[in-house]
N, C-alpha and C positions, 0 to 999 in steps of 0.2 A: 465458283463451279457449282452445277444445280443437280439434284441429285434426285433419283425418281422416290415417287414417295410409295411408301411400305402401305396399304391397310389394315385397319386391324383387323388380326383374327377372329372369326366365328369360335364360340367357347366351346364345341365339338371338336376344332378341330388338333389331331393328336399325332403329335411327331416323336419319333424314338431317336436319341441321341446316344452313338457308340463310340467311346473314348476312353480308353484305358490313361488319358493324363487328368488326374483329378482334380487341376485349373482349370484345364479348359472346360473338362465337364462341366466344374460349377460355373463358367462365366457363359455357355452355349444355353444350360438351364435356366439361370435366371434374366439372359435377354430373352429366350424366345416367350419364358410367364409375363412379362413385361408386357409382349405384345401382344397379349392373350393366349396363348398356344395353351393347352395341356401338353407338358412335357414327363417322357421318360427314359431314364438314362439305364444303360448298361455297358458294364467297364470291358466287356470283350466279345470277339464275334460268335462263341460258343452260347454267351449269357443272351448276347440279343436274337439270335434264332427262337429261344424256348420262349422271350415276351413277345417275339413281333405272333408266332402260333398262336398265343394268347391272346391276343388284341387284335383292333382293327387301329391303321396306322395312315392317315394321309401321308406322312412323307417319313424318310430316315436318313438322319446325318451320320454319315458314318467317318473317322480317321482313316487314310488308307495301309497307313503302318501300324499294326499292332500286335500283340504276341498271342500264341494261339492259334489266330485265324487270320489270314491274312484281307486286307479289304474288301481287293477282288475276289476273294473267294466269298467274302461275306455277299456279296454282290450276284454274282453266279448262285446261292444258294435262297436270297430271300427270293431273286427272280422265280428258283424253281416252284419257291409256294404260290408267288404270288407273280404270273409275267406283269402285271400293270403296277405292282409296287414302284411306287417313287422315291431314289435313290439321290444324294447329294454327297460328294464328296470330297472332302479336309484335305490337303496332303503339302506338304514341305516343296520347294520350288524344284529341288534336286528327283522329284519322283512322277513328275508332270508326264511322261510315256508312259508310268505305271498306270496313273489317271487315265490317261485315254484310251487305255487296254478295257479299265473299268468301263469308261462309256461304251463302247463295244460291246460289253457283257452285257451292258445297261442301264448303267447309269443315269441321271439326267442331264447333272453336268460336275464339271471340280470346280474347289476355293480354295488357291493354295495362300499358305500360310508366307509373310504376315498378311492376315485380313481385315479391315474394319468391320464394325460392327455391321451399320448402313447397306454395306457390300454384300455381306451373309444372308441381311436381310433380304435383299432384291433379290436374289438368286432362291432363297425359301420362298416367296409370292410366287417367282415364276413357276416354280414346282410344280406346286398348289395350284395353281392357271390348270398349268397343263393337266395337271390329275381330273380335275373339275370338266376339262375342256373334255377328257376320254371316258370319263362318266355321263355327262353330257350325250355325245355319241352312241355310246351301250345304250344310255335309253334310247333315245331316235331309234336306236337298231330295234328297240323290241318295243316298242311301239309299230314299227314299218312291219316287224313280223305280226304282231294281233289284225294289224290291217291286211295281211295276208294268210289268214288262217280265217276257215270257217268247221267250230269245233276242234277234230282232232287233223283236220284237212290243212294241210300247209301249202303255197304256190303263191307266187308273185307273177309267172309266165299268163303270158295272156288268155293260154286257152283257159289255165286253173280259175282266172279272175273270170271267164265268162261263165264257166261252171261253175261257179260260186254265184253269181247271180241269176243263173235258171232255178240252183237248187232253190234260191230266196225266194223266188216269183213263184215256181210250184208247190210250194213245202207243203199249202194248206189246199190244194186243188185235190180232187176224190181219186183222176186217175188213176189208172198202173202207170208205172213208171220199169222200164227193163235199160239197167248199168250194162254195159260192155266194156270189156275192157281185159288186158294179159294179168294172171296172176299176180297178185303182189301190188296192183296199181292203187288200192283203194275202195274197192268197191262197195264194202262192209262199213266202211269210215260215210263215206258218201251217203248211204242207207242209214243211219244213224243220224247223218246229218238233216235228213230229208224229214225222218220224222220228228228231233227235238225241235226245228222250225216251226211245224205245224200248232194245229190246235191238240190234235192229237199228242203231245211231249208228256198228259199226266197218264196215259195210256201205258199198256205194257208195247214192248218192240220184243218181238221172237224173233230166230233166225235160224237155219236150219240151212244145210248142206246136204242138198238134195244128191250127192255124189259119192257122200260118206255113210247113207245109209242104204240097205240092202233093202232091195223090191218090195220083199214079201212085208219087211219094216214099216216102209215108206207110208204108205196109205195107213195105219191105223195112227203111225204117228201124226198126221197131218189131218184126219175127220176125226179120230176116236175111236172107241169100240163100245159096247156094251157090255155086260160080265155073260160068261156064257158064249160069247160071240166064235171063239174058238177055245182049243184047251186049255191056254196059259189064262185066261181072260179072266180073273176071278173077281175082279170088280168093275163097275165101268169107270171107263180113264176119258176123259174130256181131250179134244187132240190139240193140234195148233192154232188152230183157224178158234177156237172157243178161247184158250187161252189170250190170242193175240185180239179178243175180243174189245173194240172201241181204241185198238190203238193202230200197229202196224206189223205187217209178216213179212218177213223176209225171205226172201229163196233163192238163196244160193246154188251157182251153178245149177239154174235151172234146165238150160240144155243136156244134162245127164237123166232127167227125169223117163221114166220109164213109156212109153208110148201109150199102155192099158192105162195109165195113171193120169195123162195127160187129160184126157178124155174126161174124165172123172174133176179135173183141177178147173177146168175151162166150166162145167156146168155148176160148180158153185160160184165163178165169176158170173157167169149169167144171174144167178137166180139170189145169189149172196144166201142161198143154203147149204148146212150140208146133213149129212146126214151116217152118225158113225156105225164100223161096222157092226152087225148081228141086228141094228134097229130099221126100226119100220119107220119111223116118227124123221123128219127132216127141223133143222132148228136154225134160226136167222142168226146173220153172224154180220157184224158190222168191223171190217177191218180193210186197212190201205195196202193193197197190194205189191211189194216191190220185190223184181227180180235181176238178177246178175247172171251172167255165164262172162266166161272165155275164149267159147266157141262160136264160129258165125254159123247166126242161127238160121241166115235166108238158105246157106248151104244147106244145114238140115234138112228144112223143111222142104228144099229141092232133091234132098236123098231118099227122103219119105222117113225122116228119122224124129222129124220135128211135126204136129200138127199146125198146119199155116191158119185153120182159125181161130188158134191156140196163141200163136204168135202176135198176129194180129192183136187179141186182146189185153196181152203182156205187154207190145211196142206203141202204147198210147203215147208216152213218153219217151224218150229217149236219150239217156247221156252216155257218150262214150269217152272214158277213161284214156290219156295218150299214157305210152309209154313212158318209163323214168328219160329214157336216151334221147328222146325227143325231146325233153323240158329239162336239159342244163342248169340253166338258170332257176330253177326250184330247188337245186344240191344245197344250195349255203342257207337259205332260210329253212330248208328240214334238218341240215346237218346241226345248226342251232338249236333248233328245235327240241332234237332228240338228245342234246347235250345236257338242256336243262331239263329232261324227263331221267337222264340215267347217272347225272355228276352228283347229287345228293347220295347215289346207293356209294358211289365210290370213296368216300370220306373223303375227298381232299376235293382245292380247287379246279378245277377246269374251264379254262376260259374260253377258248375255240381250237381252229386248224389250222396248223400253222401253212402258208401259201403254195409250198410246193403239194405238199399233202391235199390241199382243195383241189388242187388244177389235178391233180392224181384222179381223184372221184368223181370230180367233172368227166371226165374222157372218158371212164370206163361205162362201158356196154349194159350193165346193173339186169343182167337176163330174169336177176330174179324182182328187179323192180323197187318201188320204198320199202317189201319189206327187208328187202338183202340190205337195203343201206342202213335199215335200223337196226339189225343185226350188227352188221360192222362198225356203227359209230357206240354200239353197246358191250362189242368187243373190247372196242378201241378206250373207252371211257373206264371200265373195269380192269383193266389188264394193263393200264397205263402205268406211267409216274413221273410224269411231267405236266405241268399248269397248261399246255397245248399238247394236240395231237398230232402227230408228226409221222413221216413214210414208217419208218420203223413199227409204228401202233397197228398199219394197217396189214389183211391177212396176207398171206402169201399171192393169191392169185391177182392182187390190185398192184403188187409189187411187181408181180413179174412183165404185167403189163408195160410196166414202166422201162421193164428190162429188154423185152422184145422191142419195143419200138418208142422212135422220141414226139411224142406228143408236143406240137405249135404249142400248147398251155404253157408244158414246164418247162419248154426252151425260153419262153417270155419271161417267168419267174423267174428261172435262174439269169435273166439276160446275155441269152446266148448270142454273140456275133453272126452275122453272114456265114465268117468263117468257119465258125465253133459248129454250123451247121453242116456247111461241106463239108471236113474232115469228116466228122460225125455218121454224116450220110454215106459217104465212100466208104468207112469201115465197117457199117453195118450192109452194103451190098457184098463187098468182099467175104466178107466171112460169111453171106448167105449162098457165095457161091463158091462156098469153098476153095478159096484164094485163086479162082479162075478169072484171069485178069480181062480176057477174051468178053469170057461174059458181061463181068463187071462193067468194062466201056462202052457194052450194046445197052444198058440197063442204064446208065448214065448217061450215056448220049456223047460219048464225045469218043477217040480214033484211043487208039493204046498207047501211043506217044504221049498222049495229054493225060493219061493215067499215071504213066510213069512219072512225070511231071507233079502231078499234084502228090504221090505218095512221098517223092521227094520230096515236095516244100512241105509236108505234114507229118515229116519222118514216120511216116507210116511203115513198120514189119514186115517184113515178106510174111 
């Protein structure tokens, strides 16, 4: 009989061995040194919790009968540190449903007792495979996310990947360049990104929300003043356009810009001077211009609210930002993303979302856009206590989402039948028509007889 062969262990690699009978302990010990392993043992499931925190562990063998703590619970709980922990499980011929309750919980696989040496072994390599094989993976994953990220800019959808390569081809071009796009999309990310590309990156980047400061503000903020110039003015203050000098100015929400101001913005594009208030003297100003709004600005400028040869010189350029709802497919590489930006604050593991909970934030409408989602995966990562984020982590109004209506996602996750959907759909018309049966069958399409029908065979409540 030919039996598969073992190889040997990498001298990294460290398996915890839990066994409260201290033969096997020492005979589990000294085969896996044998084969190289760094091994460590502890005699119950309370004692192995506080070394596996302590260490890093390719795999753990654990007994499933022992006093204390019982396997599976040992199992259920290294999971919660760790969901990719690798689990191997000992157990007597007579506990063999117990064993596979563990595998459930998560285990890798069981070995029940009597077992050979040989046999224990092939079953640790496979572990080990596996473990290697989902590490393996994690990297590919975060690899595929650096190839979809530019800067702090995250997207695999193709509009994200084309605007990832306009911003690359213009980074260093003198334009203006004018972002569109709904609150929340990016647009400040994208601006940053435009200029670390550039030659311009040893440069300062200013940025400035033309919507957060008040009129009478705006303009000395943005040319300066001189001392004297009015009565708070007791020194002269250099403005933005001097600051932002040899590198890039941002301007935010520029469509809230004031109309007198406008006017005043447009002739330092022209002339790349400017000149702050209370002075006579105008002074050259070398900086790349980039703006953002959320408002469309051709409407403006057709209200009379925008100056159209103002416009003009801001939409040299042009990228517009899609909405989160429009780009799905961006959810799981930002949701990663932001995981490994806020799972360090959280002291404990985090490793992703678990499936129904992705297909949950896929669906949802995200009004407020990346930044509402980075809010709630920062919720969710903070306020957690599980090694995955699950419906439960997320707020209230992604829930209810859930609750009002059945999203095609989580019926695929949860593998919902045909069936599991027509009930499902006939309860939820019923109770939206407050158990008006009349209606219910115009809304479903079919006569009242075939209603009656179906609530019988789905024992549906009156």
């Amino acid at each position: 009989m030919t039996t598969e062969r073992v190889d040997s262990a990498t001298p990294s690699t460290r398996i915890l061995v839990v066994e409260d009978d201290r033969e096997m302990s020492q005979f589990l010990s000294e085969l896996l040194n044998e084969e190289g392993y760094q091994v460590a043992v502890a005699g119950d499931g309370t004692f192995a919790l506080e070394v596996f925190q302590r260490g890093v562990f390719d795999l753990v063998i654990t007994d499933l009968m022992m006093p204390r703590m019982k396997g599976i619970d040992l199992v259920r709980r290294l999971k919660a540190i760790d969901v990719d922990a690798s689990i191997l499980l000992i157990t007597a011929f007579g506990s063999i449903e117990s064993a596979i309750e563990a595998i459930q919980a998560g285990a890798f696989h069981y070995i029940a007792k009597p077992f050979r040496a040989d046999e224990l072994l092939i079953h640790v390599r496979r572990a080990l495979e596996q473990r290697q094989m989902r590490q393996e993976i994690d990297r590919l994953r975060s690899e595929a996310l650096r190839r979809y990220r530019l800067k702090d800019i995250v997207g695999r959808s193709q509009v994200m990947q084309r605007i990832f390569d306009t911003v690359r081809r213009i980074s260093d071009m003198p334009s203006s360049v004018l972002i569109l796009g709904e609150s929340g999309t990016g647009k400040e990310m994208v601006a940053h990104a435009l200029h670390e590309h550039s030659s311009r990156a040893a440069g300062p980047f200013i940025a400035i929300n033309c919507a957060a400061i008040p009129e009478a503000l705006l303009e000395s903020e943005l040319f300066g003043y001189v001392r004297g110039a009015f009565s708070d003015a007791q020194k002269d203050r250099p403005g933005l356009f001097k600051e932002a000098h040899g590198g890039s100015l941002f301007l935010d929400e520029i469509g809230e810009m004031p109309v007198n101001l406008q006017a005043k913005l447009l002739r330092v594009i022209e002339t790349r001077e400017v000149r702050p208030l209370g002075s006579n003297k105008t002074e050259k100003v070398d900086v790349r211009l980039i703006s953002a709004t959320n408002r469309e600005l051709e409407q403006a400028v057709h209200d009379g609210r925008f100056r159209q040869d103002l416009f003009y010189r801001l939409n040299v350029i042009r990228i517009e930002l899609p909405p989160l709802r429009e780009r799905a497919e961006d959810i799981p590489p930002l949701v990663d993303h932001f995981i490994g930006r806020f799972a360090p604050r959280a002291k404990r593991l985090v490793k992703g979302v678990e499936k129904e909970a992705l297909a949950l934030l896929m669906q949802y409408r995200w009004p407020g856009n990346i930044r509402e989602l980075e809010h709630t995966i920062e919720r969710a990562v903070l306020l957690g206590n599980k090694s995955t984020i699950g419906i439960d982590d997320l707020p209230p109004e992604l829930r209810k989402s859930e609750v009002d209506r059945l999203p095609l996602a989580l019926a695929v996750t949860r593998k919902y039948t045909l069936r599991d959907l027509e009930r499902e759909y006939i309860e939820k018309v019923l109770l939206y028509y407050g158990g008006n049966k009349t209606e219910a069958a115009k809304i479903l399409g079919v006569d009242r007889t075939t209603l009656y029908r179906k609530l019988e065979e789905y024992k549906l409540s009156e």
